[in-house]
N, C-alpha and C positions, 0 to 999 in steps of 0.2 A: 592497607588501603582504608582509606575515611569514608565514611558516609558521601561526601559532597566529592573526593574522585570516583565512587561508585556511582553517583548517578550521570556525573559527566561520561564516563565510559556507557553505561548503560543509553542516557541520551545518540551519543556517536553511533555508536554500533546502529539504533533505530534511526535516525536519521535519513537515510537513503530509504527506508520505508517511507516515512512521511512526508519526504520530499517528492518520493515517485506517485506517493497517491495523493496528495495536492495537486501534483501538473495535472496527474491521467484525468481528474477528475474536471479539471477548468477546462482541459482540450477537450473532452469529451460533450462536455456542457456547450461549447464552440461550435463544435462538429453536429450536435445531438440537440440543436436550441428547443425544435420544435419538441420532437418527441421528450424529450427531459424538461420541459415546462416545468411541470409538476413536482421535481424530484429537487430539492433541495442539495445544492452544492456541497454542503456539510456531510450531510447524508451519506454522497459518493465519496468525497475524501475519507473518510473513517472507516467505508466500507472495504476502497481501497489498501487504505494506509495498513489496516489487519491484515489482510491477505497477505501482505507483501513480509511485514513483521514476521508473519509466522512461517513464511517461507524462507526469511535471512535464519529466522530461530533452528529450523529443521538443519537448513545449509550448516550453520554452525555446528548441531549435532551431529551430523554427517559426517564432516571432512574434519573437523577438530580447529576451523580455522573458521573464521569470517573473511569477506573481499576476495572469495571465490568467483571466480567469472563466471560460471556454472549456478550459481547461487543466484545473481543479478539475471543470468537468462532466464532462471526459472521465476521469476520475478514478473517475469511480461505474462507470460498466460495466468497467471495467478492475479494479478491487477486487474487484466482484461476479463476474467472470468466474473470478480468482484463488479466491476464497473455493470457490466449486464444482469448479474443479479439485482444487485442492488436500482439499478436506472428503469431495465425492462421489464423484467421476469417477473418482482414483486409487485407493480403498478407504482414506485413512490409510497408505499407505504409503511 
């Protein structure tokens, strides 16, 4: 395998991270206008988008496999976890 399918396979694989924590982050910003004022969109998606990565990362250790459904469940509390760190917990800072 070449440099350039290794990173398309590497991109794929993370993609459903960074997809899920770009939405959680714009719905949240939706739902959260007021309170998340202060807290920059970016902020949340990267806060996100990690959580979720290192939880497909783990899933893959895990099971031996990626596109585990088990994997994507654990996916939502781990997003959601990040989203409230990062929006409430720390002030936007």
């Amino acid at each position: 395998m070449g440099v350039i399918d290794a990173f398309w396979h590497l991109l794929n694989l993370l993609a459903p991270a960074i997809g899920m924590g770009m939405i959680a982050a714009a719905a949240a910003k939706l739902l959260w206008h007021r309170e998340l004022k202060a807290v920059r969109w970016r902020r949340l998606a990267l806060w996100s988008s990690a959580a979720c990565a290192v939880v497909l990362i783990a899933g893959l250790v895990i099971t031996g496999r990626d596109g585990r459904m088990g994997t994507y469940a654990a996916m939502v509390p781990a997003c959601a976890a990040a989203l409230w760190w990062a929006g409430f917990r720390s002030g936007g800072r």
